[in-house]
Backbone as CSV, one residue per row, in Angstrom:
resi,resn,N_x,N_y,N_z,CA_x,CA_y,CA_z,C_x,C_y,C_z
1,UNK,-167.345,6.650,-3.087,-166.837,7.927,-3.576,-166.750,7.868,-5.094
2,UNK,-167.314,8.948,-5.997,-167.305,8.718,-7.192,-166.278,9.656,-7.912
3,UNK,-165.281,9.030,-8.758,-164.326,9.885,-9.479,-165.242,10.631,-10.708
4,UNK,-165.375,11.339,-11.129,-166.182,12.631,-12.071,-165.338,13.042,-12.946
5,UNK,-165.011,12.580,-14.108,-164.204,12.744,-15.279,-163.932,14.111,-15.874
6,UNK,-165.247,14.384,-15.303,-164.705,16.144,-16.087,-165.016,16.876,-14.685
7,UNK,-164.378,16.884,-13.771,-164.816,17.229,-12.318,-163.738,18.859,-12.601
8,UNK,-164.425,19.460,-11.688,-164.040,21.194,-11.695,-163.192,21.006,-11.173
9,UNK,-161.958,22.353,-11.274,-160.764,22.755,-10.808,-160.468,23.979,-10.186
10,UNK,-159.803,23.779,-9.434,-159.858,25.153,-8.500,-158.771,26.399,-9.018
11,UNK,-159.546,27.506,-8.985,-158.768,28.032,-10.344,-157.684,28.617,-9.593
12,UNK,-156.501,28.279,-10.330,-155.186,28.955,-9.510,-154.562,29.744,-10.576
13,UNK,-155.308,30.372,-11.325,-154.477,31.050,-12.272,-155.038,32.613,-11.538
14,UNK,-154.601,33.889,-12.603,-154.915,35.120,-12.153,-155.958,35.231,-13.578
15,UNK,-157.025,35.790,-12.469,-157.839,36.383,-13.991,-157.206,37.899,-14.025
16,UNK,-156.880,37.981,-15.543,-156.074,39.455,-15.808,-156.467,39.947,-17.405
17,UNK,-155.717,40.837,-17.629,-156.683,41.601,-18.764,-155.319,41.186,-20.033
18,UNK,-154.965,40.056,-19.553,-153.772,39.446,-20.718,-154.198,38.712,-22.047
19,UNK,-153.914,39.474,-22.914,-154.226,38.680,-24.327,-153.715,37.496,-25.033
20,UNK,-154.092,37.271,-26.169,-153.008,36.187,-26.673,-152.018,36.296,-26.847
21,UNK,-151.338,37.722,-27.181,-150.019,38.154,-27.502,-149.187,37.683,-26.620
22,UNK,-149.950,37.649,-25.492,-148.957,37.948,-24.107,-147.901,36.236,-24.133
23,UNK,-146.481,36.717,-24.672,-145.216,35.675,-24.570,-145.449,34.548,-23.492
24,UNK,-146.351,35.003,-22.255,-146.471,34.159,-21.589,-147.682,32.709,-21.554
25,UNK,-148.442,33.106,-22.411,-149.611,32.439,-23.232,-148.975,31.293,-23.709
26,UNK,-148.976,29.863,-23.561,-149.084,28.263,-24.725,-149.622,28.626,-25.768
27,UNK,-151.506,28.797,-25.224,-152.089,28.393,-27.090,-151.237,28.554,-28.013
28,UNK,-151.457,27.666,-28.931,-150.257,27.802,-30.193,-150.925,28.776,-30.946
29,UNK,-149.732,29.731,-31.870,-150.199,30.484,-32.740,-150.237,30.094,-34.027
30,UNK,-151.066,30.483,-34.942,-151.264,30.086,-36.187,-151.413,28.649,-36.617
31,UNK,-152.117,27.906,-35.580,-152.631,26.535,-35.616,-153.491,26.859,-36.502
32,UNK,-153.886,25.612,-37.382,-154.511,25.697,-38.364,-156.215,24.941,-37.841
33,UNK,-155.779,24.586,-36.400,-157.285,24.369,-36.228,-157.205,24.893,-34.970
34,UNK,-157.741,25.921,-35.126,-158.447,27.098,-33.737,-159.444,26.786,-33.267
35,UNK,-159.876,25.100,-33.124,-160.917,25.165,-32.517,-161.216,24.779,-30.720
36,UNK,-162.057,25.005,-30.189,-161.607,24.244,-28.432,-161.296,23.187,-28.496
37,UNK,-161.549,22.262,-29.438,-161.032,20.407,-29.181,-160.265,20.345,-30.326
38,UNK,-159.258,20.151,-30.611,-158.750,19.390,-32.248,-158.923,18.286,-32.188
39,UNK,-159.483,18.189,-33.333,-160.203,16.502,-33.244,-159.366,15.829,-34.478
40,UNK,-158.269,14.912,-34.655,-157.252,14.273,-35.176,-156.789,13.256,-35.080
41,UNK,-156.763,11.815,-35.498,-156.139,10.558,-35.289,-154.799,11.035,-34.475
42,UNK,-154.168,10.324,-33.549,-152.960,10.776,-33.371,-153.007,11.742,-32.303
43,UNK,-154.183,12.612,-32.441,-153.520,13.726,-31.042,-153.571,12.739,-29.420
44,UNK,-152.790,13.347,-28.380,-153.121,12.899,-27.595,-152.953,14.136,-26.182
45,UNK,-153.535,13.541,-25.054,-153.515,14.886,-24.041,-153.156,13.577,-22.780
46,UNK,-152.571,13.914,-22.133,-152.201,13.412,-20.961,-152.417,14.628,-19.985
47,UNK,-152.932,13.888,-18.490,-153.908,14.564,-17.451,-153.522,13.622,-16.192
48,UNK,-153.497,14.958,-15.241,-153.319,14.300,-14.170,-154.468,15.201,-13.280
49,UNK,-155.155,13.755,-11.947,-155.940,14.106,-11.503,-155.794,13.969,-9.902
50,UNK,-156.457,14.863,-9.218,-156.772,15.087,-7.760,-158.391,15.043,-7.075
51,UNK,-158.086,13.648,-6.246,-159.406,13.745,-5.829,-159.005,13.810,-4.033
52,UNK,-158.909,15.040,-3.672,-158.154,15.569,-2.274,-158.630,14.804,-1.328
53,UNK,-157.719,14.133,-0.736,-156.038,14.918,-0.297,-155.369,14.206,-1.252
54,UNK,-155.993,12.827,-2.539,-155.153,11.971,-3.219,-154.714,12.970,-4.445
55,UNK,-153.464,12.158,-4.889,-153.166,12.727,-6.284,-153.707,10.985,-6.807
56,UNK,-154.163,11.131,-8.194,-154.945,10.093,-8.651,-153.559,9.560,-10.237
57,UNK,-154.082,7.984,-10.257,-152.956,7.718,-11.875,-152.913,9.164,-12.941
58,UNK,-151.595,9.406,-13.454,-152.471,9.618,-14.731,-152.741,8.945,-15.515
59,UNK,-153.939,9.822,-16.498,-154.325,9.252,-17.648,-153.970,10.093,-18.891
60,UNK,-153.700,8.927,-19.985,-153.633,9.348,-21.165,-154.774,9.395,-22.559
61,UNK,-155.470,9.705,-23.069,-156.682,10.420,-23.712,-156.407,10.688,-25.362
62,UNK,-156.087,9.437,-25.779,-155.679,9.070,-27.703,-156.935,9.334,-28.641
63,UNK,-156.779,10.041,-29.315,-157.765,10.296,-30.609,-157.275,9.402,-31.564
64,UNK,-158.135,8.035,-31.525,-157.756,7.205,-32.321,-158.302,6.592,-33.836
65,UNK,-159.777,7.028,-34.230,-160.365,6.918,-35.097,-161.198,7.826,-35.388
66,UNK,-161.817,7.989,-36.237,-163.544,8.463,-36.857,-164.054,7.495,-37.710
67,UNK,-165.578,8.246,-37.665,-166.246,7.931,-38.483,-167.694,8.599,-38.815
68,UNK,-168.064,8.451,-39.373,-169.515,9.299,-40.142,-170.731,8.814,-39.530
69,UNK,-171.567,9.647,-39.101,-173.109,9.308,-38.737,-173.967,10.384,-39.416
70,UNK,-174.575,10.367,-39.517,-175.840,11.584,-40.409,-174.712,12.603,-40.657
71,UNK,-174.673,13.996,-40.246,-174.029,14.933,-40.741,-172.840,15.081,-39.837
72,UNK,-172.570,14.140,-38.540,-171.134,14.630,-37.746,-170.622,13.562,-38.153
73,UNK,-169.347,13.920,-38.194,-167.492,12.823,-37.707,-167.925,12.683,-36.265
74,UNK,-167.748,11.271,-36.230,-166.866,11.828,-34.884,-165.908,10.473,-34.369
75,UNK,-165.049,11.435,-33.516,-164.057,10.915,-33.493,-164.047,10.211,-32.134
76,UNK,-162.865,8.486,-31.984,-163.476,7.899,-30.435,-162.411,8.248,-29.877
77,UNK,-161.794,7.694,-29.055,-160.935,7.941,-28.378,-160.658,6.184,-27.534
78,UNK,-159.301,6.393,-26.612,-158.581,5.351,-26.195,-158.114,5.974,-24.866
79,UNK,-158.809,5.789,-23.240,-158.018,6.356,-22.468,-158.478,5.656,-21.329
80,UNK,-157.149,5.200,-20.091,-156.797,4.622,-19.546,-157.333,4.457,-17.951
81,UNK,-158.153,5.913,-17.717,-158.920,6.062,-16.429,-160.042,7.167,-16.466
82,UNK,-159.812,8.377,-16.234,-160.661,9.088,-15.913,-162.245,9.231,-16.970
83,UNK,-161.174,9.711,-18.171,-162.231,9.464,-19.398,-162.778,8.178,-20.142
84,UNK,-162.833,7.266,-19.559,-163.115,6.231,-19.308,-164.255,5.503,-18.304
85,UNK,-164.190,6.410,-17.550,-164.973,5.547,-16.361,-166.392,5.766,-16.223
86,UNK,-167.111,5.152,-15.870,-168.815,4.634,-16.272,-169.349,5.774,-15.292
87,UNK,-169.389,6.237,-14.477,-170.335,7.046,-13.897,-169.414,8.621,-13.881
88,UNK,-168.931,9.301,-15.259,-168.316,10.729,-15.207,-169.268,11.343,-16.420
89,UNK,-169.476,12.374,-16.047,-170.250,13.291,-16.792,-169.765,13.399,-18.352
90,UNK,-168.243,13.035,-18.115,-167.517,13.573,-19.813,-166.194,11.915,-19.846
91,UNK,-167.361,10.891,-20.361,-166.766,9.829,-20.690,-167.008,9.437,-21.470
92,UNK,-165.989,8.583,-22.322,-165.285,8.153,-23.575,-165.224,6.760,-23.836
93,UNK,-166.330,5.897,-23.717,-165.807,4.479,-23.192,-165.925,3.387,-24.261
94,UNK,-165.655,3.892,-26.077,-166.192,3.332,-26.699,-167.285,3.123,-27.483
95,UNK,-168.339,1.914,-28.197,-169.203,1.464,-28.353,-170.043,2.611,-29.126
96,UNK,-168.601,3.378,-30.202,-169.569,4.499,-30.877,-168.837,5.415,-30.278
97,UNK,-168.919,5.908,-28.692,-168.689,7.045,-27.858,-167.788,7.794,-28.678
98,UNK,-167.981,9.454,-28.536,-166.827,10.186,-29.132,-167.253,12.084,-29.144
99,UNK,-166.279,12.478,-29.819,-166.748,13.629,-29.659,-166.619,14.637,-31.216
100,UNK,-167.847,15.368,-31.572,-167.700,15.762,-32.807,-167.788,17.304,-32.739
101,UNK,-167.348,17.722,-33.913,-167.284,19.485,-34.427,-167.823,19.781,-35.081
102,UNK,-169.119,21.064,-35.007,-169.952,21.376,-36.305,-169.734,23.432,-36.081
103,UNK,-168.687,23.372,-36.798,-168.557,24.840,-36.687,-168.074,25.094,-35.499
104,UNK,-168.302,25.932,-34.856,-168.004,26.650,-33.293,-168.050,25.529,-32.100
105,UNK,-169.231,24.528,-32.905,-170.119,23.721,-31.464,-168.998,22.736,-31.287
106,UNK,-168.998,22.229,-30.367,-168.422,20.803,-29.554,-169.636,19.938,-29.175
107,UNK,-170.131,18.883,-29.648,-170.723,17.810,-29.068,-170.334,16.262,-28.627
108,UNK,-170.662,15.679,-27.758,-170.303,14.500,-27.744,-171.291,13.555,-27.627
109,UNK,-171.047,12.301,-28.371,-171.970,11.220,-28.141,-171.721,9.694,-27.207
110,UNK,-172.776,9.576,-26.320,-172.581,8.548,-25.403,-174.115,7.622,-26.028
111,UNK,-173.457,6.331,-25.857,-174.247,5.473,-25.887,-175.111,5.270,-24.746
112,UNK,-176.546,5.100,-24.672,-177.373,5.372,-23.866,-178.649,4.045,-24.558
113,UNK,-178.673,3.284,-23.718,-179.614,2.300,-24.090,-179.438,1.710,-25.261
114,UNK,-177.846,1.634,-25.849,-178.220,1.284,-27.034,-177.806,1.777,-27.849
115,UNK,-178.045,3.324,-27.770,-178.220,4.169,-29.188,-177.131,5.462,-29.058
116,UNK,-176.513,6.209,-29.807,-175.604,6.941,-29.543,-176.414,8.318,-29.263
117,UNK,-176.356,9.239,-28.365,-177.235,10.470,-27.907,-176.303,11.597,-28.133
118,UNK,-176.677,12.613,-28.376,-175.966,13.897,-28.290,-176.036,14.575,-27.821
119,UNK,-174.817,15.133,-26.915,-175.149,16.311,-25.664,-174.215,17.602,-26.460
120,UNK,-174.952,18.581,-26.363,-173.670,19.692,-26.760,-172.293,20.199,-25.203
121,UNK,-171.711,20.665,-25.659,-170.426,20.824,-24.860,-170.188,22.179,-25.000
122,UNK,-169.773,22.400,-26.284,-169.606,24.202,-26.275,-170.680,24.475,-27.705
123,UNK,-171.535,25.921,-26.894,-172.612,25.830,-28.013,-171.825,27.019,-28.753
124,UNK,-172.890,27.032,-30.138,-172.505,27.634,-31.377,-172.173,29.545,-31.057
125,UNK,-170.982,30.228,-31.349,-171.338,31.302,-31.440,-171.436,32.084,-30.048
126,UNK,-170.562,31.324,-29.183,-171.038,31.199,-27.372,-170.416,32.943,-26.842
127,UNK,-170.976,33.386,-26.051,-170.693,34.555,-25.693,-170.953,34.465,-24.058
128,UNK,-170.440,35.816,-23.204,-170.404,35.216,-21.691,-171.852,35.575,-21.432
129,UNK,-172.276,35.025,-20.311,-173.902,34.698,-20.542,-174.637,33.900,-20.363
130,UNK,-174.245,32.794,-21.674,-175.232,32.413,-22.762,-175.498,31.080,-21.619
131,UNK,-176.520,31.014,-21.594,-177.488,29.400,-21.077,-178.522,28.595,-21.585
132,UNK,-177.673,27.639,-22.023,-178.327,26.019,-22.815,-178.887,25.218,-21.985
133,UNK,-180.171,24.788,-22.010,-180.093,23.791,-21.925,-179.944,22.164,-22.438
134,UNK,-179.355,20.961,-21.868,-179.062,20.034,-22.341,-179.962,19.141,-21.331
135,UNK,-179.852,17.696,-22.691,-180.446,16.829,-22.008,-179.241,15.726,-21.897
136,UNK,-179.391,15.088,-20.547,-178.354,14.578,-19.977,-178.558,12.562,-19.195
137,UNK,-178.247,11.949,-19.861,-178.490,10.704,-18.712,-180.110,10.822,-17.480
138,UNK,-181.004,11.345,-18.693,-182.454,11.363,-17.592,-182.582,12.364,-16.911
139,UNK,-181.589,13.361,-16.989,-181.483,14.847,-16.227,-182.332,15.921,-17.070
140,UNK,-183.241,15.086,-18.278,-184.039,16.000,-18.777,-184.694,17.827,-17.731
141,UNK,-184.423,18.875,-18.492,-184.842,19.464,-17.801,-183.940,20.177,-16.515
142,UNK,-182.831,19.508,-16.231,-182.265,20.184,-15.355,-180.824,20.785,-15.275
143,UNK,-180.408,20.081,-16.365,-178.972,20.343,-16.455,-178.619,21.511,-17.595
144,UNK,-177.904,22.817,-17.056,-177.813,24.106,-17.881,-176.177,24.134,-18.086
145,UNK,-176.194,24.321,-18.983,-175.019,24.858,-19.713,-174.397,26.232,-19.834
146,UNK,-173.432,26.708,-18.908,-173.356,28.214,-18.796,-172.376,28.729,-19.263
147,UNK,-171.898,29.332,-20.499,-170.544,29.808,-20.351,-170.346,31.302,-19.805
148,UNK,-169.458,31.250,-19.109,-168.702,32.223,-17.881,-168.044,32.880,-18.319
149,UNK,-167.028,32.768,-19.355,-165.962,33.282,-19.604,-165.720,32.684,-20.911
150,UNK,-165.011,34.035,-21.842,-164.160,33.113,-23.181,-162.852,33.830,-23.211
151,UNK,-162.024,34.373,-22.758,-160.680,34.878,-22.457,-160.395,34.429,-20.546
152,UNK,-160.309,33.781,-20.588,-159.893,33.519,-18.567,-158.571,32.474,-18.821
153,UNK,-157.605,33.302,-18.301,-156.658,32.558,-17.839,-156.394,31.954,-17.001
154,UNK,-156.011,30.816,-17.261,-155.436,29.611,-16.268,-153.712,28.765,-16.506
155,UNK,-153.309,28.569,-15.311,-152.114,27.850,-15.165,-152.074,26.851,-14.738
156,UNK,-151.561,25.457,-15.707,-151.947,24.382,-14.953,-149.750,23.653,-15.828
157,UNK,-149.918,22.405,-15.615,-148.450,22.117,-15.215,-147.849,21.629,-17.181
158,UNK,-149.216,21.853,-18.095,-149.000,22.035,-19.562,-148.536,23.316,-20.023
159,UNK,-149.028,24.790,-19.090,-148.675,25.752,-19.309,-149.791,26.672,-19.124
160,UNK,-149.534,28.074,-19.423,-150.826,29.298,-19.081,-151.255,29.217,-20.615
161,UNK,-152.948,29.058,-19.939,-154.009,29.194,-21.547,-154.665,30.324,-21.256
162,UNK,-155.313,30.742,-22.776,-156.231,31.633,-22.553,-157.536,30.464,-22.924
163,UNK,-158.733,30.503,-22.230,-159.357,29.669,-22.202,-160.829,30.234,-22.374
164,UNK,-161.579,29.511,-22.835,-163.314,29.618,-22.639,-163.688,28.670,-21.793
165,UNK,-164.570,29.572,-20.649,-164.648,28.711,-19.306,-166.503,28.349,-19.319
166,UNK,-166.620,26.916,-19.704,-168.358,26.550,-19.095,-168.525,26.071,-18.122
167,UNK,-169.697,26.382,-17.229,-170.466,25.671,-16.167,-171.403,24.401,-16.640
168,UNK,-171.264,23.532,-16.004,-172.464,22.358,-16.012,-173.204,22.897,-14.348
169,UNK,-174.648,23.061,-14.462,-175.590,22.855,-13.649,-176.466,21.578,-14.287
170,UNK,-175.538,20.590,-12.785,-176.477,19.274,-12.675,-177.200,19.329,-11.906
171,UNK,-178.448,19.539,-12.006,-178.885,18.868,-10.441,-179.160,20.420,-9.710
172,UNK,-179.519,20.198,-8.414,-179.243,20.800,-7.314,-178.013,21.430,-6.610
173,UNK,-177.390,20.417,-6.355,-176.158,20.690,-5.456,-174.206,20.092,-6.439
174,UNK,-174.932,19.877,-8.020,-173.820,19.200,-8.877,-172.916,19.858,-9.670
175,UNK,-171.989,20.556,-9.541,-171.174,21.922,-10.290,-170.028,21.203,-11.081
176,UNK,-170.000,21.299,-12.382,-168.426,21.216,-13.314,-168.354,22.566,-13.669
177,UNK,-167.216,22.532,-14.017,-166.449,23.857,-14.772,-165.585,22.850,-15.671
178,UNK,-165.248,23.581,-16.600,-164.432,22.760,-17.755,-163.874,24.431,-18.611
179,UNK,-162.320,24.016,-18.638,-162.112,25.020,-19.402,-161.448,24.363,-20.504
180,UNK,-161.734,25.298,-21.568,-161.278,24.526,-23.170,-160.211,26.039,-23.333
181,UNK,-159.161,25.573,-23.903,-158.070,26.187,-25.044,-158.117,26.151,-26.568
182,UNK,-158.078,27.151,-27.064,-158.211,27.379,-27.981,-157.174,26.249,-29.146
183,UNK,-157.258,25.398,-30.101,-156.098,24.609,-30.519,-155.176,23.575,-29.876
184,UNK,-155.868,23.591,-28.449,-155.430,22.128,-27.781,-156.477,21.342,-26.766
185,UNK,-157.586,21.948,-26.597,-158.704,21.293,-25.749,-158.886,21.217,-24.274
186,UNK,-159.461,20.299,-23.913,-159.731,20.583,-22.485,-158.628,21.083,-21.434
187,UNK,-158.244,22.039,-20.443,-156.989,22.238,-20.084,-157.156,22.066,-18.959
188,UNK,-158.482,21.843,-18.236,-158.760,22.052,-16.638,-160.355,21.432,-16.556
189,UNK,-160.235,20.540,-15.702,-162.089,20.335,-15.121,-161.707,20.013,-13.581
190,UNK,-163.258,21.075,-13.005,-163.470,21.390,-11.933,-164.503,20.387,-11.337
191,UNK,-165.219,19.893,-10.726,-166.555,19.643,-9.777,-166.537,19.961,-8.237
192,UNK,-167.527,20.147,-8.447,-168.226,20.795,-6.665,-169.497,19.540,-6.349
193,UNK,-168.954,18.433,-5.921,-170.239,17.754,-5.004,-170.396,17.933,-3.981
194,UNK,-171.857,17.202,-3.627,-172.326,16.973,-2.148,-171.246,16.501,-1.361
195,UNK,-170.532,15.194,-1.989,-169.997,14.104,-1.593,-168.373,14.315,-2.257
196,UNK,-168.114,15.364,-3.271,-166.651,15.213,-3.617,-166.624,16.511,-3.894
197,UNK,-164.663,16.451,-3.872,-164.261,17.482,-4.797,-163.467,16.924,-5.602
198,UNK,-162.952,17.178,-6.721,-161.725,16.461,-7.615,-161.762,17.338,-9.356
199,UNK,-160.229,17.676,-9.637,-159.851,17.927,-10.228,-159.359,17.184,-11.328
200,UNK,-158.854,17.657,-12.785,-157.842,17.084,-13.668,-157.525,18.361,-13.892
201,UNK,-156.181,17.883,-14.301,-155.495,18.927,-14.812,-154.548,18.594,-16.521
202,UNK,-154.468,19.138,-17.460,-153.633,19.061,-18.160,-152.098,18.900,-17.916
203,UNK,-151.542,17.956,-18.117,-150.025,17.714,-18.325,-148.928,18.058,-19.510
204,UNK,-149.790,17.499,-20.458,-149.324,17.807,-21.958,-150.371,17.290,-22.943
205,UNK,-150.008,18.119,-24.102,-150.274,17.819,-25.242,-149.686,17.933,-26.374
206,UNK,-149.853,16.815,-27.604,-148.829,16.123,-28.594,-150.345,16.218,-29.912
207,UNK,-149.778,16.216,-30.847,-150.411,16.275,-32.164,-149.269,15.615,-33.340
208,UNK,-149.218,14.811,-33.936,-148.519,14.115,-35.510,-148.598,15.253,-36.081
């Protein structure tokens, strides 16, 4: 059975026509970085995960360094299970690994034979619609990038976000959803396998 790091979540929020205003909304206001990931020494996100009927450890997910490659930062990270583990679509395991910001975009880099590769995450300028393709761990060619939604609310046990919601099409039969918050990052990942279902969910998040 394979745990899937950024595995989809089953959405238990209400999709509704609620804005940011709405008192009942987390995202922070007047964060000075509005972007889907804040990328910062120091931040950290703690997550708890379900791979049904289990509730799984949590894990905790430290932005602990950067550094410079051609034109991105990027920043690695320090985390204890999920984002961590060798066979998840959205893992962190070091050896370079990390995730960088160029404007709007979100990319991350995994070491792959060696060499650090770049997959995008949220593309530039994204509107509902829009379909990327990415190249993925040899999935050349098959894996699409969909975003669904950029206002969809969700409730998870950090609080109600307003969120931008993407699809990963892996494969055939391989589904993530990942929703990002505006000024605090990932808040929810979904997957739909052959062979699994399993969730994370946001717990909290902390920034210095």
């Amino acid at each position: 059975m394979k745990i899937v790091t950024i595995s989809l979540f089953i959405l238990l929020s209400v999709f509704s026509g609620c804005s940011e205003n709405d008192p009942n909304i987390t995202n922070p206001k007047n964060d000075v970085d509005s972007s889907y990931f804040p990328l910062k020494s120091g931040n950290k996100w703690v997550y708890e995960g379900y791979l049904f009927p289990y509730v799984l450890p949590t894990d905790t997910l430290e932005c602990v360094s950067n550094y410079n490659k051609d034109s991105y930062t990027i920043f690695s990270f320090n985390s204890n299970f999920y984002f961590g583990y060798d066979d998840c679509f959205f893992n962190l395991r070091g050896n370079g690994e990390g995730l960088s910001l160029k404007g709007d975009s979100l990319f991350m880099f995994i070491n792959k034979e060696g060499s650090l590769r770049k997959y995008l995450l949220i593309p530039p300028n994204t509107y509902v619609g829009r379909i990327d393709t990415i190249y993925l761990w040899g999935y050349e060619g098959m894996v699409t990038l969909e975003t669904l939604s950029t206002d969809e609310i969700i409730t998870v046990p950090a609080g109600t976000f307003n969120c931008l919601r993407v699809i990963v099409h892996w494969g055939i039969n391989e589904l993530y959803s990942i929703w990002f918050a505006r000024a605090v990052g990932i808040v929810r990942v979904e997957n739909h396998l052959i062979y699994d279902y399993n969730i994370i969910e946001l717990q909290s998040y902390s920034s210095p």
